[in-house]
N, C-alpha and C positions, 0 to 999 in steps of 0.2 A: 410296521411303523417303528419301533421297539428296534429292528434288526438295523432298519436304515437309519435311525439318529445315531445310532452304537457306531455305526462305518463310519457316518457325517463326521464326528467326535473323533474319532481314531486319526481318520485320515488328516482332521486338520491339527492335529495335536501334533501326529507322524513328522506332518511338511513343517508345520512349525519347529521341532524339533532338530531335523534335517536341516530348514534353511539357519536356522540359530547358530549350531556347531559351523557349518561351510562360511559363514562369517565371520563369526569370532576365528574361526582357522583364517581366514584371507585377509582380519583386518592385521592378524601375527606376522604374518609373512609380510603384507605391506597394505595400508589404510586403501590406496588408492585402486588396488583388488578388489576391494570392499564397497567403497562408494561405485565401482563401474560396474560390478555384479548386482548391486540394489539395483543401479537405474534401469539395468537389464531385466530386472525380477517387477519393477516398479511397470518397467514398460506393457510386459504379460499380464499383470493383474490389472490392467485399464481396457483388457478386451471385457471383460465383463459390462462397462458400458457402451461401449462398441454395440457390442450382442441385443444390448435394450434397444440402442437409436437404430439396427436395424430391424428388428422387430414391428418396433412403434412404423416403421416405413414401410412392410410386410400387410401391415392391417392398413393403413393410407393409402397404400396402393391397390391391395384387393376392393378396396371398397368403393374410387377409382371406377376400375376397371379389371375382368380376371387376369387381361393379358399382361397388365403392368404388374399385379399381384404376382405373376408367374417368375417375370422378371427379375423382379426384389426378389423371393423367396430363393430365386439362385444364387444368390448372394451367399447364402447362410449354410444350403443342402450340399449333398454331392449328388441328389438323382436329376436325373431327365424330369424337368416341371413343366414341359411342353404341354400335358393333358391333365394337369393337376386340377380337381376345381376349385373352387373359391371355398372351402371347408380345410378342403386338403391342403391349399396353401395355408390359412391358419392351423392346421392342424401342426405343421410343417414347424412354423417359426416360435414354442415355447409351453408344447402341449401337456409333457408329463406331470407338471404341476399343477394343471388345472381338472386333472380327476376326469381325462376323457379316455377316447381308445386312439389311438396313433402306431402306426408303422404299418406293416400287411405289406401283400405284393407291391413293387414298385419298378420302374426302370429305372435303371443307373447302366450309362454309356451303349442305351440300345438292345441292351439286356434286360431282361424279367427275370428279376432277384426275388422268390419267393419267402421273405421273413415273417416270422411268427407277429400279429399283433400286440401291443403293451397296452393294458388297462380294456375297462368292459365299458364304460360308458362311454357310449356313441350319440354327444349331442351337438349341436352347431354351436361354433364358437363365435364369440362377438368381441368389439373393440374394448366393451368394458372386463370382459376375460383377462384380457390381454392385458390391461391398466392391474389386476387383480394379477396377475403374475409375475410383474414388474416391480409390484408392491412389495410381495415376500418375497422376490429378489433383493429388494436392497432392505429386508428387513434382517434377512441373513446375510447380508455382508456389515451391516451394522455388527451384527450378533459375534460374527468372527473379528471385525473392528478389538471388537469390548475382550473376549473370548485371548487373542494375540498381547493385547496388550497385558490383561490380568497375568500373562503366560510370562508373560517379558518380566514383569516386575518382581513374582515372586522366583523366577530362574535369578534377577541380578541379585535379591536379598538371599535364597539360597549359596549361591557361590561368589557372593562379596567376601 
């Protein structure tokens, strides 16, 4: 847990750091470099609720029916979900952070992709899971909210 906050932290300090400099360089060269690459960068970071509303349609659909479950969940996967069952398509659409086991043999394009499973707990997933993973999704994008902003402010009072 320890290793994974250390990356989480890194990497968004990293991007943070990365996009900061590639702005202030584009807003020197010319402002309107600046505001087209935000709305570019602004556009990429709004898949994240993208990924929730299809989720949230993953469990509405499995619950439904498996075959519309199957359907939604291609949305999201790159395997073959023709034979998925109504687990596996949950398992499919937001699994790693709910502490289950997800991945194992799969088809992708009529092939049998033999991959290692992730996580040991194998139990059936439900809609309030799924509300429960959603939840500490936008509690960490809050988190980096605060986290970017705190970054910005003492970057401008350092090189003011």
């Amino acid at each position: 847990m320890l290793k994974g906050a250390t990356f989480s932290i890194l990497l968004i300090a990293g991007s943070f750091a990365l996009m900061y400099f590639i702005l202030m360089g584009l807003a020197q060269i010319n402002n309107w470099l600046n505001v087209v690459f935000s709305a570019i960068i602004v556009f990429y970071c709004l898949a994240g609720k993208t990924l929730i509303d299809e989720v949230k349609q993953v469990f509405i659909a499995v619950d439904s029916s498996v075959e519309e479950g199957r359907i939604q969940v291609a949305r999201i996967v790159g395997r073959d979900t023709s034979a998925l069952t109504p687990q596996q398509i949950r398992t499919a659409a937001l699994a790693g952070i709910l502490d289950c086991r997800f991945g194992g043999p799969n088809v992708y394009f009529g092939q049998m992709v033999d991959k290692p499973y992730i996580g040991n707990a194998s139990k059936e997933l439900t809609t309030a899971d799924m509300q429960t993973a959603i939840l500490i999704n936008r509690k960490a994008e809050i988190l980096m909210i605060v986290f970017i902003a705190i970054c910005i402010f003492l970057i401008h009072i350092l090189f003011k």
